[in-house]
DOZA-560613 format. One line per field, with one value per residue (C-alpha): residue number from 1; residue in three letters; x, y, z. Coordinates in steps of 0.001 Angstrom, whole numbers, plus 500000, padded with zeros to 6 digits. Each point is the difference from the previous one (the first is absolute). Example, Ala and Ser with C-alpha at 12.3 -4.5 7.8 and 13.67 -1.06 7.14 Angstrom:
2
nr <- 1|2
rest <- ALA|SER
X <- 512300|501370
Y <- 495500|503440
Z <- 507800|499340
END
This chain:
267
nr <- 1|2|3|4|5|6|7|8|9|10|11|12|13|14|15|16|17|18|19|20|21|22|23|24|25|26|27|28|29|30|31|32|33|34|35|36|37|38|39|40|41|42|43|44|45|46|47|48|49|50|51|52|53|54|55|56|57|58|59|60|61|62|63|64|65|66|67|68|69|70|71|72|73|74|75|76|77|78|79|80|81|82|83|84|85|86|87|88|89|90|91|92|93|94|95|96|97|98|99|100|101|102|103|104|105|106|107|108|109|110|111|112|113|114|115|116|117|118|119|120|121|122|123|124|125|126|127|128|129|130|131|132|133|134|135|136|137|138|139|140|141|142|143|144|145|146|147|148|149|150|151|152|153|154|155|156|157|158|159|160|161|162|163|164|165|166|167|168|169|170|171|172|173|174|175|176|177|178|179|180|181|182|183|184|185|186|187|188|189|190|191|192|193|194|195|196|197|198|199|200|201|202|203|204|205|206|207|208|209|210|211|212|213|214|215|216|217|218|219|220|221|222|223|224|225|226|227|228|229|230|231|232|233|234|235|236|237|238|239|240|241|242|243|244|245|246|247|248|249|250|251|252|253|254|255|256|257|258|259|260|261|262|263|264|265|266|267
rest <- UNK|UNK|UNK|UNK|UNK|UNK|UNK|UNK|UNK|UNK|UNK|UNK|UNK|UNK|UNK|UNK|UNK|UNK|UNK|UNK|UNK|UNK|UNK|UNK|UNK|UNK|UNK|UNK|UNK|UNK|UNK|UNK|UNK|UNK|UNK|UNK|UNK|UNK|UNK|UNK|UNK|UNK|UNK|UNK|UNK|UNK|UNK|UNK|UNK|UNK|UNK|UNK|UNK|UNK|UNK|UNK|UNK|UNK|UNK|UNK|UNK|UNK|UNK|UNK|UNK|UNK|UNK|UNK|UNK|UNK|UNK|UNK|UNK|UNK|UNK|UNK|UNK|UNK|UNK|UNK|UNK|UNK|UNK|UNK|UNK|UNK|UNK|UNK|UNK|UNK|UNK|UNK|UNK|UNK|UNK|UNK|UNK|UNK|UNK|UNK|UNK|UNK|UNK|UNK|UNK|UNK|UNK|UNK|UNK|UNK|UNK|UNK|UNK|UNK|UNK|UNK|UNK|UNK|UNK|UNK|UNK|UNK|UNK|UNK|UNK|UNK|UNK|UNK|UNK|UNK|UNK|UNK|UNK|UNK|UNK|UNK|UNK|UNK|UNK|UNK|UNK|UNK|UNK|UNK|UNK|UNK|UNK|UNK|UNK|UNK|UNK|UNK|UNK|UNK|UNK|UNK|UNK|UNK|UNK|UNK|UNK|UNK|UNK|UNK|UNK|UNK|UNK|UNK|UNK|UNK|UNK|UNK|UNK|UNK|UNK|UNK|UNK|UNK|UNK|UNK|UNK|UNK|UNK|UNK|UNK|UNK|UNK|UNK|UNK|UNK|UNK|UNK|UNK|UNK|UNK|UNK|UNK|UNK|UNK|UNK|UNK|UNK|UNK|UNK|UNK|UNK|UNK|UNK|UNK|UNK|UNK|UNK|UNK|UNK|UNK|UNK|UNK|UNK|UNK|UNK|UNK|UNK|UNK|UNK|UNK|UNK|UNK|UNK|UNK|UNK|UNK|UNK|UNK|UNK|UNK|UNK|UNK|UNK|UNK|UNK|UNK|UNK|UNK|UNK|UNK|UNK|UNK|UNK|UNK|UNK|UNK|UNK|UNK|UNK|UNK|UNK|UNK|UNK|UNK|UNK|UNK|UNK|UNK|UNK|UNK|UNK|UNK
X <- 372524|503221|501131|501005|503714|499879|498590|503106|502541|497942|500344|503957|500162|498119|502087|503736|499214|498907|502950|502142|498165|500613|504077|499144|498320|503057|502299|500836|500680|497005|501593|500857|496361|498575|501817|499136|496024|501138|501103|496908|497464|499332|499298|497949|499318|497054|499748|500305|502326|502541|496274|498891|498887|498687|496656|499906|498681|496124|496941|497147|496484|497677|496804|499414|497731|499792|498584|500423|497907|497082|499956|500495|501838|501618|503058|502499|503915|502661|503558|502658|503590|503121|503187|503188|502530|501460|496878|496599|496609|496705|496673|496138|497507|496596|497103|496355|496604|499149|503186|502608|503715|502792|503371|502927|503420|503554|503119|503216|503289|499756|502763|500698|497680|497075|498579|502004|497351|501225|496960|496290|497054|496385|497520|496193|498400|503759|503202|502167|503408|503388|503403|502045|504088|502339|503390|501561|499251|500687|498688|496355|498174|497577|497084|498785|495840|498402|499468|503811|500024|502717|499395|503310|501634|498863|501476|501297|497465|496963|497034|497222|496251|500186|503142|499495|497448|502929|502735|497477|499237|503363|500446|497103|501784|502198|496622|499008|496834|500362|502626|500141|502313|500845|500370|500206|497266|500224|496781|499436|500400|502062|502090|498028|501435|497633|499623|498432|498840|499532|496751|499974|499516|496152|497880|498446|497565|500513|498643|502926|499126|501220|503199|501858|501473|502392|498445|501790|498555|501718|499601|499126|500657|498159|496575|501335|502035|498964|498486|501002|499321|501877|499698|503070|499939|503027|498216|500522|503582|500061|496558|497344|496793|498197|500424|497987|500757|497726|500552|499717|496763|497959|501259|501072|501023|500176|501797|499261|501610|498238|502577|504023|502323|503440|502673|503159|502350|500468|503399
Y <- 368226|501590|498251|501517|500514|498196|497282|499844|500036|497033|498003|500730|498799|496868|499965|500624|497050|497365|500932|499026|496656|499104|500931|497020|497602|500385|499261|503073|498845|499970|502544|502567|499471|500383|503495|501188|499519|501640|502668|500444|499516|503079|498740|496816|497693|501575|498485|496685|498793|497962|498003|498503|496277|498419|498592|495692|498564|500085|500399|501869|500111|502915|500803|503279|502804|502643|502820|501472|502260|499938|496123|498035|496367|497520|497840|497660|500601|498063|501565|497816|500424|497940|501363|497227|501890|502162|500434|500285|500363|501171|499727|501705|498210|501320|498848|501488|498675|503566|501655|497632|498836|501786|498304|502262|498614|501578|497556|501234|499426|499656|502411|500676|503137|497782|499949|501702|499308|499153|499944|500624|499645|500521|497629|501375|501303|500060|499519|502620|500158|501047|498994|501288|500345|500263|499593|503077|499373|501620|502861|500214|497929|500360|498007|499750|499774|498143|503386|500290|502728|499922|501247|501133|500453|496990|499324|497084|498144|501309|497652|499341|499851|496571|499597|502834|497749|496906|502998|501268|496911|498929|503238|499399|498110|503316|502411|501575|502477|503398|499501|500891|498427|501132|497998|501015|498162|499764|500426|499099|503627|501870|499693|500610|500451|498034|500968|496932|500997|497058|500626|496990|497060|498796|497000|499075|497335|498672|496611|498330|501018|502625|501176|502649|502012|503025|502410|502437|503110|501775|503607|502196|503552|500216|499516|497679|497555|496404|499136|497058|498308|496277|497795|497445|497317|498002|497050|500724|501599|502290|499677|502261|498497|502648|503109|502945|502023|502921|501975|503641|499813|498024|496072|498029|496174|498511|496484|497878|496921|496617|497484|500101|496768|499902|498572|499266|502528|498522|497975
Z <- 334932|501621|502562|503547|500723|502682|498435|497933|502703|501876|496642|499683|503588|498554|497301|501775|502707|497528|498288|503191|500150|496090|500894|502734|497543|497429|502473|502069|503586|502266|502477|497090|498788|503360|499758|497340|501183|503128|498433|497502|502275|502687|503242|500131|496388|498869|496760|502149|497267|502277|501223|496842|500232|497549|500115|499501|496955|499408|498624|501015|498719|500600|499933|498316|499989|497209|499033|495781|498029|502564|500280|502840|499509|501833|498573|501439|500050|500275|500872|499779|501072|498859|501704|499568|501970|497092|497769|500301|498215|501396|498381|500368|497918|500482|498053|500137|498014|497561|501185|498243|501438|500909|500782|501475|500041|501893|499314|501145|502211|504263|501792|503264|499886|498476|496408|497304|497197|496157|498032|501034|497579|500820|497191|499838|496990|498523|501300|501701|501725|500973|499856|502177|500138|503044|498362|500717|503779|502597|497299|499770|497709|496705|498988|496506|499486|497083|498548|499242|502498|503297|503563|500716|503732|501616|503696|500864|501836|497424|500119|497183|500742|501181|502088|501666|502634|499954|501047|502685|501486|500355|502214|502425|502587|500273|499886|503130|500061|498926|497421|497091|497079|497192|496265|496541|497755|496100|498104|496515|499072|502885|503227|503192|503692|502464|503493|501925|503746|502211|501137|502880|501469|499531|499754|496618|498724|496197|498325|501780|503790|502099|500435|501581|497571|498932|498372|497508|498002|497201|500468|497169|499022|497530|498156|497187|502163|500902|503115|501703|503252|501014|502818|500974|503119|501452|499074|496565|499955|497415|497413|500406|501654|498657|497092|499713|496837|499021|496704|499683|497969|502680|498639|502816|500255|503546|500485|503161|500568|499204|500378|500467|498559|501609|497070|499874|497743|497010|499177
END
């Protein structure tokens, strides 16, 4: 699928202000950074790059509702998320009686700008995964697939399947209605360019009680992308209370919070 144009240039603005942030992470003064954001941004951040926060340590379990191949199920999830100031590494293990286990994991390095992932690997029927490589940063990345195949052109600030909901969440506190933000997501096969509108503020009831909530939709252009729905609350800064994702052939998987540990990062 071609992309838009414009869809390009949004991803080079991405790209050109993450780029000022790493020049502050590898010792650029603040001020020059702050600059050089300035200058790549037009008009107000809205990448919301400069917000990022990351979300504390935790684990959440879900309860999960399915739909494959015409039958219903319902599994439990567990996502778990281990930032320790410089690294991190997030898990989703979901298990379901007929349907079998699936464990996702994202490990990676925490910047300024939020998750700049290293290696991501998705474990079902077999394994799959990608590697990805940001040394010639501030120049776009690559990431290799277990195929032995690269997705080249990757700007800075390129999420996987997983981290793409830890980099969202820790931009909520800066969301306000009617936005829409833009991210570049890595699939196990191609680079995609995600446009997230924040839907609103709305009350929600999961396993765990009722919360008010943020709620973000990815909006598609076309008939083969993924549809996906997530819910965040201030009282859990930064992990989804609830996921919604919807495949183009009619499979769906929603995730509603059961239970949420607080942890300390580890040492």
């Amino acid at each position: 699928m071609r992309v838009p144009q414009s869809r390009w240039a949004r991803a080079l603005v991405v790209g050109t202000a993450v780029a000022a942030l790493h020049t502050a992470a590898m010792g650029t003064s603040a001020a020059t950074a702050a600059g050089l954001l300035a200058a790549a941004l037009p008009g107000p951040d809205p990448v919301g790059v400069s917000h990022w926060q990351s979300p504390p340590a935790g684990q959440m379990e879900y309860e999960v509702l399915g739909e494959t191949k015409g039958l219903n199920y319902r599994a439990n999830a567990v996502l778990d998320w281990r930032p320790d100031g410089r690294r991190y590494r997030l898990e989703l293990a979901l298990r379901a009686f007929l349907v079998g286990s699936r464990v996702q994991i994202s490990r990676g390095a925490l910047t300024p700008m939020g998750l700049q992932p290293a290696r991501f690997e998705d474990r079902a029927r077999r394994e799959r995964w990608l590697t990805f490589d940001w040394s010639a940063a501030p120049e776009p990345g690559r990431a290799r697939t277990d195929g032995d195949a690269f997705i080249e052109s990757l700007p800075l600030g390129t999420q996987d399947r997983l981290g793409v909901f830890i980099q969202l969440g820790g931009w909520v506190a800066a969301m306000k209605p009617g936005q829409r933000w833009h991210i570049p997501v890595a699939g196990l096969g191609r680079l995609e360019h995600w446009t997230v509108e924040v839907v609103g503020r709305e009350p929600i009831t999961v396993p765990a009680g009722r919360f008010e909530a943020l709620h973000l939709r990815r909006m598609t252009e076309g008939a083969q992308d993924l549809r996906v729905e997530a819910w965040y609350t201030p009282a859990i800064a930064g992990l989804p209370v609830r996921l919604l994702l919807q495949q183009p052939n009619g499979e769906r998987v929603e995730q509603r919070l059961r239970r949420w540990y607080p942890a300390a990062a580890p040492p």
